[in-house]
PyMOL commands that place a pseudoatom at each C-alpha (Angstrom):
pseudoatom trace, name=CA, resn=UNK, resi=1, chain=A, elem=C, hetatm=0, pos=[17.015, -9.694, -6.203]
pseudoatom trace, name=CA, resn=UNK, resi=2, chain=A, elem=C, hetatm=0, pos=[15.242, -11.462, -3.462]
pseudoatom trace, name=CA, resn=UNK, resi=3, chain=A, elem=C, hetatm=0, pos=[14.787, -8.864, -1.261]
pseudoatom trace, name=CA, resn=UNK, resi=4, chain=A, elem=C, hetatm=0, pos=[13.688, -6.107, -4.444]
pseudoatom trace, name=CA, resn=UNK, resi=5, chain=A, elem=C, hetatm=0, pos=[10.627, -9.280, -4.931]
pseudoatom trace, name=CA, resn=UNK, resi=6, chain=A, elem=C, hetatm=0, pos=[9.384, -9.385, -1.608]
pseudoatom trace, name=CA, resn=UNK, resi=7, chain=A, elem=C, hetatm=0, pos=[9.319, -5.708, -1.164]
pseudoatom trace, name=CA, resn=UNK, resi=8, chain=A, elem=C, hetatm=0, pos=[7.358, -5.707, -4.537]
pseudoatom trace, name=CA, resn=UNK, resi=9, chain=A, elem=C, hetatm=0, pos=[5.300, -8.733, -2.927]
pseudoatom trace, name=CA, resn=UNK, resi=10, chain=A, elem=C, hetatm=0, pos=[4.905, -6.455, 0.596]
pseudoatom trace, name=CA, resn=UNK, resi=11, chain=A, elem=C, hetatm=0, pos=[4.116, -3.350, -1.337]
pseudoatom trace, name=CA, resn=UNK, resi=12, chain=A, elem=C, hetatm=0, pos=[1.237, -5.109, -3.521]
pseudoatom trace, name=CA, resn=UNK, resi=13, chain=A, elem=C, hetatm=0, pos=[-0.359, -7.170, -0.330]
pseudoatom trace, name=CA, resn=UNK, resi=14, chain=A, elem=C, hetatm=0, pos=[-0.275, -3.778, 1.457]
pseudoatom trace, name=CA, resn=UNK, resi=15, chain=A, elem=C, hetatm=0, pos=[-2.253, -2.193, -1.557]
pseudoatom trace, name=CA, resn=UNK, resi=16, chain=A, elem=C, hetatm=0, pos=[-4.326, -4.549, -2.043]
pseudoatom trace, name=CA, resn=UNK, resi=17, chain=A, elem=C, hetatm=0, pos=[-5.355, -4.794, 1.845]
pseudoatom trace, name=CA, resn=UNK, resi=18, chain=A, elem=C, hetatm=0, pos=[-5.920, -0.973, 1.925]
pseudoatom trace, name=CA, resn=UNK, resi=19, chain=A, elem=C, hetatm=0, pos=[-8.400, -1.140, -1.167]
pseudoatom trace, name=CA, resn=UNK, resi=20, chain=A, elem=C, hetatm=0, pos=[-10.401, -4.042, 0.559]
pseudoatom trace, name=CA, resn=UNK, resi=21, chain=A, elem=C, hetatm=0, pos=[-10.457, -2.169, 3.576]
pseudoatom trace, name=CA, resn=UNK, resi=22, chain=A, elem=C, hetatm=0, pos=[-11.670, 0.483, 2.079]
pseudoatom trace, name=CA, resn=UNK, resi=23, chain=A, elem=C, hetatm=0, pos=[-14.218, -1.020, -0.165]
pseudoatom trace, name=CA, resn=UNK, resi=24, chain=A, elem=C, hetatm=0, pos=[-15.591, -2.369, 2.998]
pseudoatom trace, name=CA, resn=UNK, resi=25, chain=A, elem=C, hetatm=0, pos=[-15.791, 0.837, 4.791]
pseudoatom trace, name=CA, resn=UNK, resi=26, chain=A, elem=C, hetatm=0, pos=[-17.072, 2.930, 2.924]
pseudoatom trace, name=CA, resn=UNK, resi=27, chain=A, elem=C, hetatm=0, pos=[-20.477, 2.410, 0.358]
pseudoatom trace, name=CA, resn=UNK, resi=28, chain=A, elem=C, hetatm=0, pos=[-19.109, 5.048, -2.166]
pseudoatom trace, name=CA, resn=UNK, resi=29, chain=A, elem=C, hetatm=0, pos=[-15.627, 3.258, -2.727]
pseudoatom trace, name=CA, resn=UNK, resi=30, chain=A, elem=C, hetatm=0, pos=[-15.940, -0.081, -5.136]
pseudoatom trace, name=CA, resn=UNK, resi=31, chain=A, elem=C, hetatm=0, pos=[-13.718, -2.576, -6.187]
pseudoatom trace, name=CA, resn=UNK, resi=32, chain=A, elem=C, hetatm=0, pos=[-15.069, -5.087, -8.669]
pseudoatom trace, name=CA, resn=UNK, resi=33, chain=A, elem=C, hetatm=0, pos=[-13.374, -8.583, -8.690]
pseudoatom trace, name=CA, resn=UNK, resi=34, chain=A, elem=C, hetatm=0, pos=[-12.613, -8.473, -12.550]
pseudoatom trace, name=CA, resn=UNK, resi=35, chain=A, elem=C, hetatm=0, pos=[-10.444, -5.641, -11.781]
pseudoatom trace, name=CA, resn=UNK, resi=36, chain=A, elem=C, hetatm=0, pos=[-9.146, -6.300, -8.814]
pseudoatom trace, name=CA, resn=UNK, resi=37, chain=A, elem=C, hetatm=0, pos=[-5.554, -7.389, -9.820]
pseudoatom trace, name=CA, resn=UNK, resi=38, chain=A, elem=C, hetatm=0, pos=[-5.472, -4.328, -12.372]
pseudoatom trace, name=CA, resn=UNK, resi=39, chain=A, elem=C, hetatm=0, pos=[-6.289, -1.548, -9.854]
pseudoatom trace, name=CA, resn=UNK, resi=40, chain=A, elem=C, hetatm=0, pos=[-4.133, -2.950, -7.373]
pseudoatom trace, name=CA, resn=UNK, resi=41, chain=A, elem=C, hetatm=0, pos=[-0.835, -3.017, -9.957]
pseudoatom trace, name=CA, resn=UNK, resi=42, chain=A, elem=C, hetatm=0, pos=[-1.896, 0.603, -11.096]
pseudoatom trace, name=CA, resn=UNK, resi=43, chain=A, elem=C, hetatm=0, pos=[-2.408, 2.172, -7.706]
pseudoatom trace, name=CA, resn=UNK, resi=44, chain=A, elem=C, hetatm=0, pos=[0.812, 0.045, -6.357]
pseudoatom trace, name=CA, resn=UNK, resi=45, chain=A, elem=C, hetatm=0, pos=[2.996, 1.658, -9.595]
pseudoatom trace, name=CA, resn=UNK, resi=46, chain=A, elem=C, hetatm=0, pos=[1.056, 4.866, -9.078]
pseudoatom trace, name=CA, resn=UNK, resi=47, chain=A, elem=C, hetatm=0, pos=[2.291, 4.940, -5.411]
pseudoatom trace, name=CA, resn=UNK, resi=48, chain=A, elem=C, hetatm=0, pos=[6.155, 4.133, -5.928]
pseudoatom trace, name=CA, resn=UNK, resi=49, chain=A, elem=C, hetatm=0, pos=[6.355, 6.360, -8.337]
pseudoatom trace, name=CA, resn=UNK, resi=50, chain=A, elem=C, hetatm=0, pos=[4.633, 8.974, -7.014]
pseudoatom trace, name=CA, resn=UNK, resi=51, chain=A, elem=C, hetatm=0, pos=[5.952, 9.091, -3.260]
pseudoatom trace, name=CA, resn=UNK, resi=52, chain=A, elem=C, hetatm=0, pos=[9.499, 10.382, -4.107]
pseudoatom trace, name=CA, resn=UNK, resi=53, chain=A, elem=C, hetatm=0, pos=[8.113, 12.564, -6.874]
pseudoatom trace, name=CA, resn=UNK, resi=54, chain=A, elem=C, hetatm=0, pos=[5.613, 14.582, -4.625]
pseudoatom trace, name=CA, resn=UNK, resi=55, chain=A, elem=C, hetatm=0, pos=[8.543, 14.316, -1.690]
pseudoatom trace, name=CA, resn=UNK, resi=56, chain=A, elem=C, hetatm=0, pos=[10.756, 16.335, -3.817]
pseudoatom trace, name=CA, resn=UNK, resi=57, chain=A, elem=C, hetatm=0, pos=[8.508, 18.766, -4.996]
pseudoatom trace, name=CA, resn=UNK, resi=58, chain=A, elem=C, hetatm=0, pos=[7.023, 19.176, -1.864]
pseudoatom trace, name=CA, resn=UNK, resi=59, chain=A, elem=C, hetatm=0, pos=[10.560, 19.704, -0.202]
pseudoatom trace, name=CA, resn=UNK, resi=60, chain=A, elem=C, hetatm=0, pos=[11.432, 22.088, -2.522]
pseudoatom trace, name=CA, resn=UNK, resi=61, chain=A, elem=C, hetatm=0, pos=[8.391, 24.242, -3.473]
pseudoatom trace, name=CA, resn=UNK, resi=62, chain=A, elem=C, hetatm=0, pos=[6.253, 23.759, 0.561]
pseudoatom trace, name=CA, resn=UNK, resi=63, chain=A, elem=C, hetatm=0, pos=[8.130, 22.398, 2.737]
pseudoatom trace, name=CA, resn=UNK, resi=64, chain=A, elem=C, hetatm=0, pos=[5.218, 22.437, 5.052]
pseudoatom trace, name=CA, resn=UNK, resi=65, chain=A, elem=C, hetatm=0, pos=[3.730, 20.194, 3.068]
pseudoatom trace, name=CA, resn=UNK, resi=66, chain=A, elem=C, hetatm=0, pos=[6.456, 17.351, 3.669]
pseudoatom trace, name=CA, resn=UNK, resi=67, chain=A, elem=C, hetatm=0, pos=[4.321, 15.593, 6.401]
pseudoatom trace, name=CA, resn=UNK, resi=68, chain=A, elem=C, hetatm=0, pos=[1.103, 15.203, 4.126]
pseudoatom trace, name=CA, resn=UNK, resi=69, chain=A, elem=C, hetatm=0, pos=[2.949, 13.522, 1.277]
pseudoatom trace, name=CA, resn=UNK, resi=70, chain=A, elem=C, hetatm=0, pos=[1.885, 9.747, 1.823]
pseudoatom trace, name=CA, resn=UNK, resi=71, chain=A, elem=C, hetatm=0, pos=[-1.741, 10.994, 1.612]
pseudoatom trace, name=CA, resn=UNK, resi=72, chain=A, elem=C, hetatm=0, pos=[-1.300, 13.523, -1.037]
pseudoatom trace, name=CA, resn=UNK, resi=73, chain=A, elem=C, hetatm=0, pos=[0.428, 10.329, -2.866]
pseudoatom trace, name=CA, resn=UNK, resi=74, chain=A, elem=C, hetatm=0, pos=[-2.399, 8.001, -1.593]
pseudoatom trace, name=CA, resn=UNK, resi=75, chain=A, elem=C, hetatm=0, pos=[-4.966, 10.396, -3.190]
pseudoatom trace, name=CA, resn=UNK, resi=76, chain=A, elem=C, hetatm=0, pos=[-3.505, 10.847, -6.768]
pseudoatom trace, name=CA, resn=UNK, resi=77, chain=A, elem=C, hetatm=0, pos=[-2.761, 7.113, -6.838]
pseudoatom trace, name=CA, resn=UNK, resi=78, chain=A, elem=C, hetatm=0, pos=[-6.472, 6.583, -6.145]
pseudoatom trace, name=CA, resn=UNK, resi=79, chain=A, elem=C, hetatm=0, pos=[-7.420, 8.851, -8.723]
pseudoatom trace, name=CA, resn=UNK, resi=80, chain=A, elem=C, hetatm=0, pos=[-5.356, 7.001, -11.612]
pseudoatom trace, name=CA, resn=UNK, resi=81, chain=A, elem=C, hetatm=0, pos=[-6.547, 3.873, -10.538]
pseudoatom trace, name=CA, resn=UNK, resi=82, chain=A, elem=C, hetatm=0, pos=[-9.645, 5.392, -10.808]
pseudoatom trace, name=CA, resn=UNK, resi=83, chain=A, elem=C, hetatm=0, pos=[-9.461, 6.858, -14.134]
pseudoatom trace, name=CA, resn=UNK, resi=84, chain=A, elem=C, hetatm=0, pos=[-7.124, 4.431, -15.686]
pseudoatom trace, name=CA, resn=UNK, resi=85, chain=A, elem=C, hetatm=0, pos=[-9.300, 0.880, -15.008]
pseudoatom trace, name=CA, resn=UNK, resi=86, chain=A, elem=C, hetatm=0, pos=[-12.844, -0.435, -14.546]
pseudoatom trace, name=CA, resn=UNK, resi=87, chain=A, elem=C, hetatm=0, pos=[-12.246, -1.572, -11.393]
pseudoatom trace, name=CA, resn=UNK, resi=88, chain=A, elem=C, hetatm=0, pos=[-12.152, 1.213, -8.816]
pseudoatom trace, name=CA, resn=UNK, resi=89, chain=A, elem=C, hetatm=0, pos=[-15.113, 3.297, -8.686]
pseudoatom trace, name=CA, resn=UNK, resi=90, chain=A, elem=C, hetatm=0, pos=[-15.153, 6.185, -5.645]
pseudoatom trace, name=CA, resn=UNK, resi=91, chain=A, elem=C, hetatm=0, pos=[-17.711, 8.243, -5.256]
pseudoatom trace, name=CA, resn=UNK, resi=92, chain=A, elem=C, hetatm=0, pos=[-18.598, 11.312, -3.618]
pseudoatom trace, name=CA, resn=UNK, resi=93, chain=A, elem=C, hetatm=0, pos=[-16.283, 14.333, -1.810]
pseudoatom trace, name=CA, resn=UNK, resi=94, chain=A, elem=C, hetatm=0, pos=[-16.163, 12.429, 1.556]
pseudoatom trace, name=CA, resn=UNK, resi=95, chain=A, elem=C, hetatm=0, pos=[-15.804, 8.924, 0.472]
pseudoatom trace, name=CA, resn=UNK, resi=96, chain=A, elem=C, hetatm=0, pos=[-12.481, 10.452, -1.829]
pseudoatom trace, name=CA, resn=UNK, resi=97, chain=A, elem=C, hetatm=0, pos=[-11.408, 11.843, 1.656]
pseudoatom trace, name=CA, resn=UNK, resi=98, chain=A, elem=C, hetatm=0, pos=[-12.080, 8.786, 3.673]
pseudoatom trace, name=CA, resn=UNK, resi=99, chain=A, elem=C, hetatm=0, pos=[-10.780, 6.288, 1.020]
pseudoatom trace, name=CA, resn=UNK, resi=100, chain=A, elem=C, hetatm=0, pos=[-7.840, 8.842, 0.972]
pseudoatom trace, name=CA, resn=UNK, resi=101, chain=A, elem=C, hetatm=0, pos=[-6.923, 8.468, 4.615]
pseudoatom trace, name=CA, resn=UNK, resi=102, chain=A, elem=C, hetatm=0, pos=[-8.235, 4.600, 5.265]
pseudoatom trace, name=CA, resn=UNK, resi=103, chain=A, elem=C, hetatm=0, pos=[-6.417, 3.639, 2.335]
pseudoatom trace, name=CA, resn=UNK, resi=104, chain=A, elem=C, hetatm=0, pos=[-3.077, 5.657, 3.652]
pseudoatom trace, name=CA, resn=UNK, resi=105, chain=A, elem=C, hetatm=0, pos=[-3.562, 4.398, 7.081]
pseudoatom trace, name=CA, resn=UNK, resi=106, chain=A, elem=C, hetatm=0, pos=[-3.883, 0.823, 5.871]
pseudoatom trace, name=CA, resn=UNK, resi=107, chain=A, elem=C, hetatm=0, pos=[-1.102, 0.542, 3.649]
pseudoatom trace, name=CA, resn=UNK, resi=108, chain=A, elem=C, hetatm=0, pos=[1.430, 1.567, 6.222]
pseudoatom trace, name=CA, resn=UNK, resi=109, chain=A, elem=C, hetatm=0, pos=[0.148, -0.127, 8.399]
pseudoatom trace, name=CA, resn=UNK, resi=110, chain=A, elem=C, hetatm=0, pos=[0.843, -3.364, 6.543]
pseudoatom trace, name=CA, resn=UNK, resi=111, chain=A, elem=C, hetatm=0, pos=[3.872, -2.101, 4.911]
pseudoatom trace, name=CA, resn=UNK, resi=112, chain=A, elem=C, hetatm=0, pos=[5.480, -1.969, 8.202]
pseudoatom trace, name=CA, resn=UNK, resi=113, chain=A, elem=C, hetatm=0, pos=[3.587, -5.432, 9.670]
pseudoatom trace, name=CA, resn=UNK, resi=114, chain=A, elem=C, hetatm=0, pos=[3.758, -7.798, 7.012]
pseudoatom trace, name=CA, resn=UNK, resi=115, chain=A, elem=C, hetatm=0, pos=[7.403, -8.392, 6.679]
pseudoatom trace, name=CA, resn=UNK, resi=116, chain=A, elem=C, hetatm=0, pos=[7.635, -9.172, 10.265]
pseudoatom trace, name=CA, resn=UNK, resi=117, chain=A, elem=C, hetatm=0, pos=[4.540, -12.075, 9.754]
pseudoatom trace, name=CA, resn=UNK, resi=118, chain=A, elem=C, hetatm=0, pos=[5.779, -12.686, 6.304]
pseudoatom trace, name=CA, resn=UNK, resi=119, chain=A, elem=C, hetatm=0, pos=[9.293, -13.633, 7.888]
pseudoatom trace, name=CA, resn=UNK, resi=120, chain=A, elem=C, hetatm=0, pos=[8.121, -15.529, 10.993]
pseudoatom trace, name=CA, resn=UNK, resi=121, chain=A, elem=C, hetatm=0, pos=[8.462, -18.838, 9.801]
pseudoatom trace, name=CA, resn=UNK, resi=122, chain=A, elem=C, hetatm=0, pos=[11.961, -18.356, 8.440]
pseudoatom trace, name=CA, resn=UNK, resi=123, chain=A, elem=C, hetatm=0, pos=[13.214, -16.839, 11.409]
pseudoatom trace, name=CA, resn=UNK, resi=124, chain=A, elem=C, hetatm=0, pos=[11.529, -19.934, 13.544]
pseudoatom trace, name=CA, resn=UNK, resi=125, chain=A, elem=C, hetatm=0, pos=[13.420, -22.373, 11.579]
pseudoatom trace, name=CA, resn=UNK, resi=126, chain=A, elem=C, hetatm=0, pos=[16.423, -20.580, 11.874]
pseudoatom trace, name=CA, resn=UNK, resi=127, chain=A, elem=C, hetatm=0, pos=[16.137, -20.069, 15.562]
pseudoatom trace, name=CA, resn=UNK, resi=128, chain=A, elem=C, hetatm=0, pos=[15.168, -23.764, 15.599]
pseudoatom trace, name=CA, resn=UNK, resi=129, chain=A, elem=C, hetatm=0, pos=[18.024, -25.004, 13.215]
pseudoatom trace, name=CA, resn=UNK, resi=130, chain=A, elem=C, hetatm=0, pos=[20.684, -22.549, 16.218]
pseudoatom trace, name=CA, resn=UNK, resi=131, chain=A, elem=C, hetatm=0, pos=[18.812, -24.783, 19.120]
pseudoatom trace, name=CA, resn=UNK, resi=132, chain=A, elem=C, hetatm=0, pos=[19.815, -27.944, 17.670]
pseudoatom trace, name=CA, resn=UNK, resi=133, chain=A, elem=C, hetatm=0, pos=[23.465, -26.612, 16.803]
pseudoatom trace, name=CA, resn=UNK, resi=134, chain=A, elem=C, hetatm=0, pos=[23.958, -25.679, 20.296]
pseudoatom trace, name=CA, resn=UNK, resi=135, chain=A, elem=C, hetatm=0, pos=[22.194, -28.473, 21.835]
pseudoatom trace, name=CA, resn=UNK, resi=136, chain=A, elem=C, hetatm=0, pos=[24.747, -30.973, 20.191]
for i in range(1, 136): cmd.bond("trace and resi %d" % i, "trace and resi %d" % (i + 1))
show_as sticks, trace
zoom trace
């Protein structure tokens, strides 16, 4: 149970870091702080549940399509959020591209990263707590 709530906690971080990042980037790609927490949840649902979907389609209908799925993912979670709450507005062909890819690039990115920081200080006190073990 612990571990399904910090991959829930990872996955949402790494969501919401990709949206910021993006919202920085790029002037077409808004993210207003009313619906901040709401876009993240919906893109974050939209992505989970999407991934395997488009992985299985995509490995069974165009196979050459398997390496594009986290973007092709990426995009059509962008596009609920964007449709389905105030708080993401994207504008403009490029800025959908760029969001697509900076957004993508971000979150796994910090999907891979942040369990590793998130963790530090629990592995440091238990490679502390083996030091004094040994030491006595």
């Amino acid at each position: 149970m612990v571990r399904l709530l910090l991959r829930t906690l990872i996955f949402l971080l790494s969501a919401a870091l990709g949206l910021l990042v993006a919202a920085a980037v790029l002037d077409g790609f808004t993210v207003t702080a009313s619906g901040f927490v709401v876009t993240v949840a919906v893109f974050a649902i939209a992505q989970s549940v999407l991934s395997p979907f488009v992985f299985k389609m995509s490995s069974r209908y165009a196979p050459a399509f398997l390496g594009g799925i986290g973007l092709l993912s990426t995009y059509v979670a962008l596009l609920l959020a964007h449709l389905l709450t105030d708080g993401l507005r994207i504008s403009g062909v490029s800025t959908w591209v760029l969001a697509t890819i900076i957004v993508w690039a971000v979150t796994a990115v910090a999907t891979f990263t942040l369990p590793f920081l998130m963790l530090r200080e629990k592995r440091a006190r238990r490679a502390g707590g083996e030091a004094a073990t040994t030491a006595r």
